[in-house]
TILOFI-948387 format. One line per 8 residues: number of its first residue (from 1); their letters; for each residue x, y, z of C-alpha. Coordinates in steps of 0.25 Angstrom, whole numbers, plus 5000, padded with zeros to 4 digits. Example, Ala and Ser with C-alpha at 12.3 -4.5 7.8 and 13.67 -1.06 7.14 Angstrom:
<recs>
1	AS	5049,4982,5031 | 5055,4996,5029;
</recs>
This chain:
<recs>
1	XXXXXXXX	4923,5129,5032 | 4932,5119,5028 | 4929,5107,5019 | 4936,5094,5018 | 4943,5097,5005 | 4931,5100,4998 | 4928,5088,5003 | 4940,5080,5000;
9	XXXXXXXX	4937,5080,4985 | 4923,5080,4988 | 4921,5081,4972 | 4923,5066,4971 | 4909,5064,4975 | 4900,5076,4977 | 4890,5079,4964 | 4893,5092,4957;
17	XXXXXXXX	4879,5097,4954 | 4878,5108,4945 | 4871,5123,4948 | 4860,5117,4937 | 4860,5102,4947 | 4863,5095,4933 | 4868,5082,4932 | 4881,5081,4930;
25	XXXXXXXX	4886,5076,4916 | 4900,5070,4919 | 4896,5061,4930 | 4885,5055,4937 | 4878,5064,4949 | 4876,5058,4962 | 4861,5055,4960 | 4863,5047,4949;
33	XXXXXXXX	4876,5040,4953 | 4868,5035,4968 | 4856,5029,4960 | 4864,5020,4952 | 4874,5009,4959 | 4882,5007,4947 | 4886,5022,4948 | 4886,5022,4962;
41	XXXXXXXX	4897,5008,4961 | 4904,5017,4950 | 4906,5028,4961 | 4911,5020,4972 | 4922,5013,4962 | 4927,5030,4961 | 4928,5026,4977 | 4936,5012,4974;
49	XXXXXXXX	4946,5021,4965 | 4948,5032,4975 | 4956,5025,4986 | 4966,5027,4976 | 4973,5014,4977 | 4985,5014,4968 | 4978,5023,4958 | 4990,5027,4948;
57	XXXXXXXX	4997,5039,4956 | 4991,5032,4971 | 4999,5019,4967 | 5012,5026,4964 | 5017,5028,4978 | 5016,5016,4989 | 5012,5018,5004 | 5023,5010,5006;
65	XXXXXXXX	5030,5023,5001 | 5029,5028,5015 | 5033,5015,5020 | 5045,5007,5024 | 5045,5000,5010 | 5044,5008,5000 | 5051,5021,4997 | 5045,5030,4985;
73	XXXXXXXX	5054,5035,4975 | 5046,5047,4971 | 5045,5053,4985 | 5032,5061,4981 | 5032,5065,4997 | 5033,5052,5003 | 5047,5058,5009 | 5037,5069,5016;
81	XXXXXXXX	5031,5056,5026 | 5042,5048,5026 | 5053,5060,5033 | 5042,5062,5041 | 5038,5078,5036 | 5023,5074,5032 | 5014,5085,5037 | 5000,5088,5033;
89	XXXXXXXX	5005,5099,5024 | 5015,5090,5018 | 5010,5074,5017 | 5019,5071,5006 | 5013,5058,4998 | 4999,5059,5006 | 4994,5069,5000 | 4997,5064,4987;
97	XXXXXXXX	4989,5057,4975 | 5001,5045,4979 | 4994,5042,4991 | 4980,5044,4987 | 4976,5030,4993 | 4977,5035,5008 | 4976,5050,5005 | 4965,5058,5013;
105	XXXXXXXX	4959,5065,5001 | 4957,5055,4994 | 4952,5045,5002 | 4941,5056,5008 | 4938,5059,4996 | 4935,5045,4993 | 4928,5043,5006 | 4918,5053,5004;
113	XXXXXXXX	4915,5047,4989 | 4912,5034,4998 | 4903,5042,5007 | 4895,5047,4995 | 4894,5034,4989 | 4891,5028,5002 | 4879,5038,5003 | 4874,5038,4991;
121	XXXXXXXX	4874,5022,4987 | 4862,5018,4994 | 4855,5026,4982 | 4857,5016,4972 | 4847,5006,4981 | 4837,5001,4972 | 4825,4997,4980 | 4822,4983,4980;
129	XXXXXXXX	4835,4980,4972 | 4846,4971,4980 | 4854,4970,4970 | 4858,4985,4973 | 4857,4983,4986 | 4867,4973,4987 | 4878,4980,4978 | 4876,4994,4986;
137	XXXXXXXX	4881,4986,4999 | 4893,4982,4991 | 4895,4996,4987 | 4893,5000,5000 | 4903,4991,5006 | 4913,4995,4995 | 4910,5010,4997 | 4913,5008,5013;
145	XXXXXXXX	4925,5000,5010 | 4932,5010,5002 | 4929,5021,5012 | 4935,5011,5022 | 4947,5011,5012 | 4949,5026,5013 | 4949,5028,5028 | 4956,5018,5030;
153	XXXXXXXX	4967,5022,5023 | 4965,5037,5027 | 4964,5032,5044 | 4977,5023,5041 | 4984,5036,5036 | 4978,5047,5045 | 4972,5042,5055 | 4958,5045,5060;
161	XXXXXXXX	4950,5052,5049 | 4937,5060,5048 | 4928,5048,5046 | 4918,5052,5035 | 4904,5044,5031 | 4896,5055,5022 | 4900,5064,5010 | 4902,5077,5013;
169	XXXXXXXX	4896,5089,5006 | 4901,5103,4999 | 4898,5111,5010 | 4902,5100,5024 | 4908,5106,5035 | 4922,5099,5036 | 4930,5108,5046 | 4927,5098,5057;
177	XXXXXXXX	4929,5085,5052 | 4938,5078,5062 | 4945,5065,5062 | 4940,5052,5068 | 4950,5044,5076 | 4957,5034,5072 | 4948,5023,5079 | 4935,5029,5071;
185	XXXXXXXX	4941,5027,5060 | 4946,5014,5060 | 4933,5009,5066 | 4924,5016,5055 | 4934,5010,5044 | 4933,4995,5049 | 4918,4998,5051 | 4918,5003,5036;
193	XXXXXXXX	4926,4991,5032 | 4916,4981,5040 | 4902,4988,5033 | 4909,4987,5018 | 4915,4973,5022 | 4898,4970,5026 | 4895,4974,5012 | 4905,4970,5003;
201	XXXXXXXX	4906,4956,4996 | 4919,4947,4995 | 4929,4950,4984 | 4924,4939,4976 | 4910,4943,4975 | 4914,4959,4973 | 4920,4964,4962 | 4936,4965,4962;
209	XXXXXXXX	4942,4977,4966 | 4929,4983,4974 | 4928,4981,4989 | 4925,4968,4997 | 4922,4961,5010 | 4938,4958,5012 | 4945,4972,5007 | 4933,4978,5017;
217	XXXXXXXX	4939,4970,5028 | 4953,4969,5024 | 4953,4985,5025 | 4949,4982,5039 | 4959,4974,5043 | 4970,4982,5037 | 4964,4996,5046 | 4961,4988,5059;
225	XXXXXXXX	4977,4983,5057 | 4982,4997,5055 | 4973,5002,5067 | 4977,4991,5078 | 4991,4995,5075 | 5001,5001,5084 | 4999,5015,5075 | 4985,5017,5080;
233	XXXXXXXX	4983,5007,5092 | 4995,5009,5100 | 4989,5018,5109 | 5001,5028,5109 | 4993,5038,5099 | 4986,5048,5105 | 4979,5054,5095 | 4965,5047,5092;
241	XXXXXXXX	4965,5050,5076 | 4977,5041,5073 | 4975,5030,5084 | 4967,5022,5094 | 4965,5027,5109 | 4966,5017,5117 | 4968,5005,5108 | 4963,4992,5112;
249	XXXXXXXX	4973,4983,5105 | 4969,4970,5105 | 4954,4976,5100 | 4962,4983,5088 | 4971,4972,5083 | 4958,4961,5085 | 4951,4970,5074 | 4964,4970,5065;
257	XXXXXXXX	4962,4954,5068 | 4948,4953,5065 | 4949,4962,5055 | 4959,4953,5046 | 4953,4941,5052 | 4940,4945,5042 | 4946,4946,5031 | 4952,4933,5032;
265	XXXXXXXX	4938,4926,5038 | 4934,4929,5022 | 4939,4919,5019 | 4944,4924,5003 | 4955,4927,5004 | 4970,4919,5005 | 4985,4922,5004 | 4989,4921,4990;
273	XXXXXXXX	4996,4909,4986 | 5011,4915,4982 | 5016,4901,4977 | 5025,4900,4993 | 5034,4893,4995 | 5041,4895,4980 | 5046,4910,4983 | 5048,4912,4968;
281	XXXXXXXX	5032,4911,4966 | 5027,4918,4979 | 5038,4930,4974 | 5030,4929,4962 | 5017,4927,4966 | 5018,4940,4975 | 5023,4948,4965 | 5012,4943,4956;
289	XXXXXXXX	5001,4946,4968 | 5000,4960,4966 | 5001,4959,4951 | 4988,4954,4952 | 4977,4962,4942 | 4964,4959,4950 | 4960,4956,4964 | 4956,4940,4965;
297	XXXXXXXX	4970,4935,4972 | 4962,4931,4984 | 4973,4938,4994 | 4968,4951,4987 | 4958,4956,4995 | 4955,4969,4988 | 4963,4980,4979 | 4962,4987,4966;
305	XXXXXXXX	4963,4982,4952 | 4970,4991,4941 | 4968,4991,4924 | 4979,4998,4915 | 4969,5005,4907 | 4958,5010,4914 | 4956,5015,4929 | 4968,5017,4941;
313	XXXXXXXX	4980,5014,4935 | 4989,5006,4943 | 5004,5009,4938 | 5013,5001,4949 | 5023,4996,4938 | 5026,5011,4933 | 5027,5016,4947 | 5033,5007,4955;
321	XXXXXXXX	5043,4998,4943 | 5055,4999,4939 | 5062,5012,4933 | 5071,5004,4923 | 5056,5000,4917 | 5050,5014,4916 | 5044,5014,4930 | 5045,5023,4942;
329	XXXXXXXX	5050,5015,4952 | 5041,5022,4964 | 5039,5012,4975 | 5053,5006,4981 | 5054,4996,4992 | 5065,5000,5002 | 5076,4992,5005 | 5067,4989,5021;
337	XXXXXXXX	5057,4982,5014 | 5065,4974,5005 | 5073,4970,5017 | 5063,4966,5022 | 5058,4954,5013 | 5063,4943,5020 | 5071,4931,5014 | 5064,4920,5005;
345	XXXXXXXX	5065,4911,5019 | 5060,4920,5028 | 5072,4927,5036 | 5075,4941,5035 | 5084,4948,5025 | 5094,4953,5034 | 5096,4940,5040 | 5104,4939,5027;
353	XXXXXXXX	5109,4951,5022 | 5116,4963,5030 | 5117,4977,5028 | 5134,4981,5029 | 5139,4994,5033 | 5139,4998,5019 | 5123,4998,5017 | 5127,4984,5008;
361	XXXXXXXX	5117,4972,5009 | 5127,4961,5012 | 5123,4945,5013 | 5124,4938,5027 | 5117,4926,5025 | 5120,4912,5027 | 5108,4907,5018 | 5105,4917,5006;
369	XXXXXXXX	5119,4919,4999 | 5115,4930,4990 | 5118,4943,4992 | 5108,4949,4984 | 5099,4951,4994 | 5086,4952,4985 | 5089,4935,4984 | 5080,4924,4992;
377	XXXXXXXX	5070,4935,4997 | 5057,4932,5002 | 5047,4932,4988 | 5039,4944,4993 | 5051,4951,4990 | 5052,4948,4976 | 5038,4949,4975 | 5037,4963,4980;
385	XXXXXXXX	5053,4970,4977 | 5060,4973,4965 | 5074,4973,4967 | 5087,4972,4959 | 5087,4962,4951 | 5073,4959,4952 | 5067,4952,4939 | 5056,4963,4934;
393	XXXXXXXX	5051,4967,4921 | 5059,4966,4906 | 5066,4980,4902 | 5062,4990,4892 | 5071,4986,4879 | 5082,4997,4881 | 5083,4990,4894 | 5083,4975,4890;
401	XXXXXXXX	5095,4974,4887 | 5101,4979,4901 | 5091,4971,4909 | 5086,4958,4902 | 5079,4952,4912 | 5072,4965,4919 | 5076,4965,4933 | 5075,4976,4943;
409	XXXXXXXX	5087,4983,4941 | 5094,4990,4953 | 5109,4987,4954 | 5119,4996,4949 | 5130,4987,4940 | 5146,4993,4941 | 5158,4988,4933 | 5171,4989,4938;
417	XXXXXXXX	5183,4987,4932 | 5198,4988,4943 | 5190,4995,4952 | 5183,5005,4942 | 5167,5007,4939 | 5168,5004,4924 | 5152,5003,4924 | 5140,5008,4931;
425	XXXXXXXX	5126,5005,4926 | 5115,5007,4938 | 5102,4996,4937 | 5091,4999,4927 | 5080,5003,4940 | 5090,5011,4947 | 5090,5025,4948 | 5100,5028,4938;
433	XXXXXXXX	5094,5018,4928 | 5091,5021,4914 | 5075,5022,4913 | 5070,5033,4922 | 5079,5034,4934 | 5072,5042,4944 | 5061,5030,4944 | 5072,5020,4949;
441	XXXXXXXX	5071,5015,4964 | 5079,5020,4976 | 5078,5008,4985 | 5082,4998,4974 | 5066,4991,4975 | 5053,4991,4968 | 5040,4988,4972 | 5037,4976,4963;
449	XXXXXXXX	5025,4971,4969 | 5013,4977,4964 | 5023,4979,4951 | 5015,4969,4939 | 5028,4965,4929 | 5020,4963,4920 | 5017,4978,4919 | 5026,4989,4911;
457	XXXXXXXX	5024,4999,4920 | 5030,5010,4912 | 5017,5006,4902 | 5008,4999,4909 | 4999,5000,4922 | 4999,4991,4932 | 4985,4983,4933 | 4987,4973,4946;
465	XXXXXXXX	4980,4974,4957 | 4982,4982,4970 | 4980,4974,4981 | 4974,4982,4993 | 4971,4971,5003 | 4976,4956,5003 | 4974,4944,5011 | 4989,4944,5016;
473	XXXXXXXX	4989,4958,5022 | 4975,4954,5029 | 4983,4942,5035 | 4995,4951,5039 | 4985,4960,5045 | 4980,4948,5053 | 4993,4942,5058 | 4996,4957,5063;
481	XXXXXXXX	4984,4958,5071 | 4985,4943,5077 | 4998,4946,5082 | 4995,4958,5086 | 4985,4951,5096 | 4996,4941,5099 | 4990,4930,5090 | 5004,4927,5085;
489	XXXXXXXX	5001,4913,5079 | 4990,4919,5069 | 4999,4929,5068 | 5009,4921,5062 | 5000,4912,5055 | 4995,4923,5045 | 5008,4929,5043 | 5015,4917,5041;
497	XXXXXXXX	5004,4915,5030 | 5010,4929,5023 | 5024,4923,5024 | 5023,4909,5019 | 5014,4915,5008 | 5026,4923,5003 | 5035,4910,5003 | 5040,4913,5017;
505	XXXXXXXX	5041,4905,5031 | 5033,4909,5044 | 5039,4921,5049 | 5048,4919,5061 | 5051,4931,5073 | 5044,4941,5077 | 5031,4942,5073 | 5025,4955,5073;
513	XXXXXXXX	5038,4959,5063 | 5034,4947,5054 | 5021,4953,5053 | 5026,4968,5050 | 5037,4961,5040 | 5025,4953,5032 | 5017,4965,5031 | 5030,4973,5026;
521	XXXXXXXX	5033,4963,5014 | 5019,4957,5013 | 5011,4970,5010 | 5024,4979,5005 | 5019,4988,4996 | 5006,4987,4998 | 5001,5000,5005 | 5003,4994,5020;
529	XXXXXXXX	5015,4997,5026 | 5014,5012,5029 | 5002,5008,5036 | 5008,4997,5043 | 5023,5005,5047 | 5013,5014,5054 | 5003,5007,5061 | 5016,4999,5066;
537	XXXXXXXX	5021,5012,5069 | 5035,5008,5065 | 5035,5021,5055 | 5048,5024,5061 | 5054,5012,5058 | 5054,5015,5045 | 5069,5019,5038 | 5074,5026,5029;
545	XXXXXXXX	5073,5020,5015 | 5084,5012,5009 | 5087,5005,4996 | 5097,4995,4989 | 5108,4998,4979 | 5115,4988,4971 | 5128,4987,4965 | 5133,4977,4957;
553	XXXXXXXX	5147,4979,4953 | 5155,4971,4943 | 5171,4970,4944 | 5174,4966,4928 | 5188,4963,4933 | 5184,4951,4945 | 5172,4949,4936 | 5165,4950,4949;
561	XXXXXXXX	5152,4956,4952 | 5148,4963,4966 | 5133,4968,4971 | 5131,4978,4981 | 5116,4979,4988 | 5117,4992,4996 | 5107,4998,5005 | 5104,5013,5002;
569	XXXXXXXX	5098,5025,5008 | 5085,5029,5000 | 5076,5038,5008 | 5077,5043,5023 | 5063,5042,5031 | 5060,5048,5045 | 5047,5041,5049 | 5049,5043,5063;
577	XXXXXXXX	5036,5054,5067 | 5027,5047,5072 | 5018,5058,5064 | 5021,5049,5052 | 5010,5037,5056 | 4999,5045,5050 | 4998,5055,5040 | 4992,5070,5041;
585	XXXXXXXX	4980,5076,5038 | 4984,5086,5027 | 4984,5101,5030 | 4974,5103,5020 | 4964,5095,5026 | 4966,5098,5040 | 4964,5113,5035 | 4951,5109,5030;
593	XXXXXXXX	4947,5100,5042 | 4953,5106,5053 | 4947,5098,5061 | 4955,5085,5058 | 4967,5082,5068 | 4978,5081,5062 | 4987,5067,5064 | 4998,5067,5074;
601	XX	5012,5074,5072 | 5006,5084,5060;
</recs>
């Protein structure tokens, strides 16, 4: 007989009574924790910390990782899915403590700690008191929400999964557990999402950071957008545990409508106001977004807080800042995406610059003269990229001298004199810098949003917020799904409000691309693009990494100075099998549950 690992930590949440059926003394038991609903709320916060959202390790490699816009410097298997050789015996990063946050142990294990508490709750009832009454339906919602959160994220990565309501036991029979289809389990996670959004209360009647009406619903919205996608709705897939049999579009995409269309019908919250149209202040301002500690920004729908000196520590700055500053450097944006931050009026970047034969970026336009081509970018760009040259954080003292300021630096500066190298001294953030240089980047690009430069990374943790839902990816949801049922004008209206928002102009061509592009730059580093590359299913589309050099070389006889921005080769990627849209089912728990069908192409 096999069990689900035992059951998938199944210590979590069962009670170890003794031989002698003592209480135990490090802990309170079962009977005691489901007749008090202060020890009861205590034990569905454990459930709040285990979705694992960026806890320490968890926040230390992206999903964007896996993506188009990010590549991760210290691999740690991610080459494994992006060659295409992940099989179930080999996940690489999935079955890791780095992905915890969509990771099938651990969101089962999770989900049956829900299930216990959903059990057990209504054992706190005090007859004839309301007062109880009243805050178990809250819990309740929250507990339903959160187990919403874990299959969620668990049917956007493998498809159609065992749907399970109860708690198992030492002793259940798991050999013939299978998995329900794709459809079952999107419709019982927007059903879960409607009962806890019946129960909860609006953000500013519960208390910030636990679950409400709105992060009920936007959940909702962001699966029933993921399921009326080509991915799943297409009708090309065969197999019913990763898609729809006999889709009915138009029904699909008017729940992914109906769906956004509720969470703005709240009527709480709003775009925040970025300071458009000075770009200066809305570059600042959406740098300054995610700096935020708490969650009351009315575009904050829900998320997680962080302190520096008790519970999860959130550590972005010494992951993911600069190696000349005693950081690590992880997360680097590829040369695709910073390409693809439009200019400050709205037009493309390669309407203005040219890549030449020798890989050299090289200025072809007629109205920005620069040929830097980090100048008159649109400010979501500065707001969200470190480039060289970037204005950061002040240097360490053996360090001040070189770099007064405190710039991201990246450029390698050479001396010549009659045609000979007299002196080469790389960038302080290079990989051949002076402070740590196997931390330095390869694409030549941080991460700075979700950076706090306030924050000595090397020191300190980070305490600003991580933002899980927001207004503007509820709109950007919307717009999709209008367009999708050939509403083009709405379309436009809502995503023209993300655009001018960021200081921009209506977008102008074609539309379904100027959607994709918003949610690309608008959401970029915020866990969607994997989901989003796949449910488009343009995973093939997705190139081989590349970065940017710079050279700035200095002739002391012209007393002339020359720069070189150059495209390299950073890491070749092979996401052309189609096995890659979902992830496999490991070996070890199709060993146990033989019973589960495995994905296609594994």
């Amino acid at each position: 007989m096999k069990n689900l690992i035992l059951i998938l930590s199944i210590l979590f949440f069962l009670s170890c009574d003794s031989i002698l059926d003592e209480n135990p003394r490090d802990r309170y038991s079962d009977n005691v924790v489901w007749t008090d609903v202060n020890l009861a709320e205590n034990y569905l916060k454990g459930c709040y910390r285990n979705l694992n959202i960026k806890n320490s390790w968890s926040g230390l490699m992206y999903l964007d990782g896996i993506s188009d816009n990010i590549f991760f410097i210290h691999i740690f298997g991610t080459d494994i899915y992006l060659e295409g050789n992940i099989t179930a015996s080999s996940q690489g990063p999935f079955n890791s403590s780095f992905f915890q946050e969509i990771n099938w142990k651990s969101m089962y294990s999770n989900i049956f700690a829900l299930n216990t508490f959903l059990e057990n709750i209504d054992n706190v009832l005090v007859e004839g008191d309301q007062n109880i009454a009243s805050q178990v339906d809250v819990l309740k919602g929250e507990a339903m929400f959160l187990r919403a959160m874990c299959y969620a994220r668990l049917v956007m990565t493998y498809g159609g999964v065992p749907i399970m309501k109860t708690k198992p036991n030492l002793g259940d029979e798991f050999s013939t557990i299978t998995r329900s289809t794709f459809k079952e389990s999107i419709d019982f996670i927007s059903t879960e999402c409607d009962n806890a959004a019946n129960l909860l209360l609006t953000k500013d009647e519960m208390e910030m950071g636990r679950a409400t009406k709105g992060a009920a619903l936007a959940l909702k919205s962001r699966v029933l957008l993921f399921a009326a996608s080509d991915l799943t709705a297409d009708g090309q897939a065969s197999m019913p545990i990763v898609a729809y049999q006999n889709p009915n579009r138009q029904e699909l995409w008017n729940a992914a409508k109906n769906a956004a269309e509720a969470v703005i019908n709240i009527g709480t919250y709003s775009l925040s106001n970025m300071g458009a149209p000075d770009l200066s202040l809305v570059a600042e301002n959406y740098f300054n977004f995610f700096k935020q500690k708490d969650l009351s920004n009315p575009e904050i729908i829900w998320g997680k807080m962080f302190r520096q000196d008790v519970g999860d520590s959130r550590q972005t700055n010494l992951q993911n800042g600069p190696n000349g500053n005693g950081n690590w450097g992880s997360n680097n944006p590829t040369q695709s995406l910073v390409n693809d931050y439009q200019m400050e009026d709205g037009s493309d970047f390669f309407d203005h610059f040219m890549i030449n034969s020798a890989g050299e970026y090289v200025n072809i336009s007629s109205k920005y003269l620069s040929n830097n081509p980090y100048d008159n970018r649109e400010p979501r760009f500065y707001g969200s990229i470190l480039y060289d040259g970037a204005k950061w954080q002040p240097r360490f003292s053996n360090l001040q001298d070189r770099d007064p300021i405190g710039v991201y630096d990246r450029r390698t500066r050479i001396i010549t004199e009659n045609g000979q190298v007299i002196q080469t001294v790389p960038g302080i953030d290079t990989r051949q810098g002076p402070v740590t240089p196997e931390d330095g980047g390869y694409t030549g690009y941080l991460a700075k949003k979700h950076l706090d430069d306030e924050i000595i990374g090397r020191d300190e943790n980070n305490q600003n917020a991580w933002i899980e839902f927001r207004y503007a990816e509820i709109l950007l949801n919307y717009a999709e799904a209008l367009y999708e049922l050939g509403d083009e004008s709405n379309a436009s209206k809502y995503l023209n409000m993300i655009r001018n928002r960021a200081g921009l102009p209506n977008y102008v061509g074609d539309l379904k691309e100027a959607i994709r592009h918003e949610r690309r730059v608008e959401l970029a580093f915020e866990q969607m693009r994997w989901f989003d590359l796949r449910r488009w299913k343009i995973l093939d589309q997705v190139e081989s990494v590349k970065g940017m050099t710079i050279t700035e070389t200095y002739d002391r006889i012209k007393d002339e100075t020359n720069v070189v921005y150059k495209e390299i080769q950073v890491q070749n990627r092979n996401m052309t099998d189609n096995k890659l849209y979902w992830i496999p089912i490991s070996f070890d728990e199709i060993s146990r549950a033989p019973q589960l069908t495995q994905n296609p192409g594994y």
